[in-house]
C-alpha positions in Angstrom: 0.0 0.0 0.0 1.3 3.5 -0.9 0.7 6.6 1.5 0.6 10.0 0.0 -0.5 13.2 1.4 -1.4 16.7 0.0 -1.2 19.4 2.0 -1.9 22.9 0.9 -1.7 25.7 3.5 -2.4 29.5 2.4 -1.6 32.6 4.3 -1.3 35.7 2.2 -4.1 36.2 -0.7 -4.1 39.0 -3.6 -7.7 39.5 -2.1 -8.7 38.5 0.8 -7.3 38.8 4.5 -4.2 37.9 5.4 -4.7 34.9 7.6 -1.5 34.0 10.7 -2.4 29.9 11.7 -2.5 28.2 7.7 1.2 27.8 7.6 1.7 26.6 11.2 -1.2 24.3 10.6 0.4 22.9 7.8 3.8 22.5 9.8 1.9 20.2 12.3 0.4 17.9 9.9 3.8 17.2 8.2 5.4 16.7 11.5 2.8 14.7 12.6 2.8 12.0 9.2 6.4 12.1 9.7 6.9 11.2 13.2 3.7 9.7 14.7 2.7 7.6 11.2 6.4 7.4 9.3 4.9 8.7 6.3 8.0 8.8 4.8 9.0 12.7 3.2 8.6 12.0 0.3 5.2 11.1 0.1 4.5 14.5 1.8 3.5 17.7 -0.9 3.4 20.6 0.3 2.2 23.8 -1.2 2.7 27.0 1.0 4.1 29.6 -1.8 2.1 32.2 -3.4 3.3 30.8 -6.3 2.3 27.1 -5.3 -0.9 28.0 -4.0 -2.7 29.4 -7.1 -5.6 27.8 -8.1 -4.3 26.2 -11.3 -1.8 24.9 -9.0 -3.7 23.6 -6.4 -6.1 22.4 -9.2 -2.7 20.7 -11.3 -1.6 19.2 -8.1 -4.9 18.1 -6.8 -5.0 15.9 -9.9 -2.0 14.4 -9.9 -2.3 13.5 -6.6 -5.7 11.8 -7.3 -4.2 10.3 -10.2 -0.8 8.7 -8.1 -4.0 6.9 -5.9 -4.1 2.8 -7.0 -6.2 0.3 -6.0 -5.7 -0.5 -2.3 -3.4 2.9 -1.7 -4.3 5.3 1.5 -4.6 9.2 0.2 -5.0 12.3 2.6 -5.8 15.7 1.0 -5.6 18.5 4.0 -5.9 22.4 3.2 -6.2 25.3 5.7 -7.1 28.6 4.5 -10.2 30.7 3.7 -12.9 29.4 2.5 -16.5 31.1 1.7 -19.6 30.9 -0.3 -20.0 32.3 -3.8 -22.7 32.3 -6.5 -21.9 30.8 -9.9 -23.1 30.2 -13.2 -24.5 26.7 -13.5 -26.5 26.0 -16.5 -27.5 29.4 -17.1 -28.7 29.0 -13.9 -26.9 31.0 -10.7 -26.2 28.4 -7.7 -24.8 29.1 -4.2 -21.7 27.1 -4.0 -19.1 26.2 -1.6 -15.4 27.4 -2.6 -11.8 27.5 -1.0 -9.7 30.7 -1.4 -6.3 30.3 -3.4 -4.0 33.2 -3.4 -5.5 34.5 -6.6 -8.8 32.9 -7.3 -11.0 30.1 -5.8 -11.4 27.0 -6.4 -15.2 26.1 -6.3 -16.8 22.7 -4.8 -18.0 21.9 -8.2 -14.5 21.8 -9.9 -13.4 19.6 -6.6 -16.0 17.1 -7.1 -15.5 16.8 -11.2 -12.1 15.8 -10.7 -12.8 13.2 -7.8 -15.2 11.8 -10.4 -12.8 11.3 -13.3 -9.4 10.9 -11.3 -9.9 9.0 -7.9 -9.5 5.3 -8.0 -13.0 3.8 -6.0 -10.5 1.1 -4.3 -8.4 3.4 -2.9 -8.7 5.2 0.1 -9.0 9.1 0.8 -9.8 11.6 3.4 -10.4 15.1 2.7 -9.7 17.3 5.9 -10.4 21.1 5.4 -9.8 23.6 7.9 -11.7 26.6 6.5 -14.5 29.1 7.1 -18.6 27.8 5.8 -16.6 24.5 4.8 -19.1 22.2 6.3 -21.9 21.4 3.7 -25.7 22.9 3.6 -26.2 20.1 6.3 -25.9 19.0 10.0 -23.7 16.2 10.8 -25.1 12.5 9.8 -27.7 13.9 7.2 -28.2 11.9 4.1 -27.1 14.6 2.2 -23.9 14.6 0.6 -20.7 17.0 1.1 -20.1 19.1 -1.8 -16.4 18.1 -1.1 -17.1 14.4 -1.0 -17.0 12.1 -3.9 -19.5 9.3 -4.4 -17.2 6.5 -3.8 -17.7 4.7 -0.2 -14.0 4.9 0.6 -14.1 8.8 1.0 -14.0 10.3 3.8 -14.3 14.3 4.5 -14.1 16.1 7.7 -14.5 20.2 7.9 -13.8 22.2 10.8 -17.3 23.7 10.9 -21.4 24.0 9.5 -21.8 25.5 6.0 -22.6 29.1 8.1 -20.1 29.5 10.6 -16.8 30.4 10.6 -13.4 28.3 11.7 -11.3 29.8 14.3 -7.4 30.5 14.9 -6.0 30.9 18.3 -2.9 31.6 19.8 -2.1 27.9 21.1 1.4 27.0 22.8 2.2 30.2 22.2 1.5 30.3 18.4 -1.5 30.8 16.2 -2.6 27.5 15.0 -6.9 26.7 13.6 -8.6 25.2 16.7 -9.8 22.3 14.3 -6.5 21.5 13.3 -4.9 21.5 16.8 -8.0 19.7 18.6 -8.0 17.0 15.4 -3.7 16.5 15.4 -3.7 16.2 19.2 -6.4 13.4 19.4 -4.0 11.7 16.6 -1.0 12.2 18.7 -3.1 10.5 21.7 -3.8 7.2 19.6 -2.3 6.4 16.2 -5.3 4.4 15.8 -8.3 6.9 16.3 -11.6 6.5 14.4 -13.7 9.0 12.9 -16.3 8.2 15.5 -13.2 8.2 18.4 -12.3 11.7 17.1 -16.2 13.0 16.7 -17.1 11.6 20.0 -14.0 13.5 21.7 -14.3 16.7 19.5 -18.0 16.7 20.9 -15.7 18.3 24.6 -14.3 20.7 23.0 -16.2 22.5 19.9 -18.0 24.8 19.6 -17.1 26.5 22.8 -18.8 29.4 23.8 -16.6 30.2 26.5 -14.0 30.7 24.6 -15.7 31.9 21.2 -15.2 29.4 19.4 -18.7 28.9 17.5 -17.8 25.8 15.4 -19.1 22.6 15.0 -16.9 20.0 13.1 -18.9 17.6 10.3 -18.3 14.7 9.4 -18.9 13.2 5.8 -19.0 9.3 5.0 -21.2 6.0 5.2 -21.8 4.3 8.2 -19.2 1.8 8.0 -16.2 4.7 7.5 -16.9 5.6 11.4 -15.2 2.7 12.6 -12.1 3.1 10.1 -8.5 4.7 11.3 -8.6 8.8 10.1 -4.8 7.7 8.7 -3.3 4.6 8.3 
């Protein structure tokens, strides 16, 4: 089985807000493949650059990374940065859709899901984890529903740090800015190499949203019943 990992992390933006935790969140999840799950470095991509982190590039690399996934290999596709709702053009028709922020553009839910559908190999296995504002879906958690990030295959797998209509949040943790998702999901990883997706939901349940602290988020959780009980990596 081959391990490969995409990770796109995106700070600085031609138009949109500078963000501090993307980078730092990024830093984590390589250290943590590396260390905790010898992913081995290079089976690690990482695109941080505003020259990387375009959206033909994401888009380019996206691909090729779905591409590289055989029959019986483990994927993980992670990217922190912005992410918002726009209206598009669908059929002559205008749709609100999903989107994630590149430095120069966006890359819509749409475009995600039409290359999952004509590059991702249905017997391999991938997890989508975005760490980004309205990322969650137009649904609550276990709806029937499907994410717009999610494929249609049964071995995909997509967590987001929050509901379609709230934000994700960045706080200064161990003395840097890191996304509360991130940090809350990479520590429960740390704690057991082995964690499920229903391990992680039932422990992120203590600690988002948190009013106390402001952070209103609640993490979602896309997949069938039978991907609960699977490792998040392997």
């Amino acid at each position: 089985m081959t391990r490969l990992s995409l990770i796109v992390g995106i700070n600085y933006y031609r138009d949109a807000n500078t963000l501090i935790s993307c980078l730092q969140d990024i830093r984590d999840w390589k250290d943590l493949l590396m260390q905790k799950f010898d992913f081995p470095v290079s089976s690690i991509r990482m695109l941080t650059q505003v020259k990387e982190t375009t959206k033909r590039s994401i888009l380019d690399s996206y691909r090729d990374f779905l591409s590289a996934l055989k029959a019986g290999d483990y994927g993980i596709f992670i990217f922190s940065g912005h992410g918002g709702q726009f209206i598009v053009d669908e059929g002559g028709k205008q749709e609100l859709v999903e989107g994630l922020r590149t430095s120069d553009d966006v890359i819509y839910s749409t475009e995600i899901r039409q290359l999952l559908e004509s590059h991702l190999n249905p017997h391999s296995r991938l997890v989508t984890v975005i760490d980004a504002c309205h990322s969650g879906g137009a649904t609550l958690q276990g709806s029937s529903v499907p994410s717009p990030w999610r494929s249609d295959h049964q071995n995909h797998v997509v967590l987001t740090s929050c509901r379609q209509s709230e934000r994700a949040y960045g706080d200064a943790i161990g003395g840097t800015m890191r996304g509360v998702f991130t940090y809350y999901l990479s520590q429960s990883l740390q704690q057991s190499q082995k964690l499920t997706f229903r391990e992680f939901l039932d422990y992120i349940k203590n600690h988002l949203p948190n009013k106390q602290k402001g952070y209103h988020q609640t993490p979602q959780f896309f997949g069938t019943p039978e991907n609960l009980d699977q490792s998040i990596i392997v």
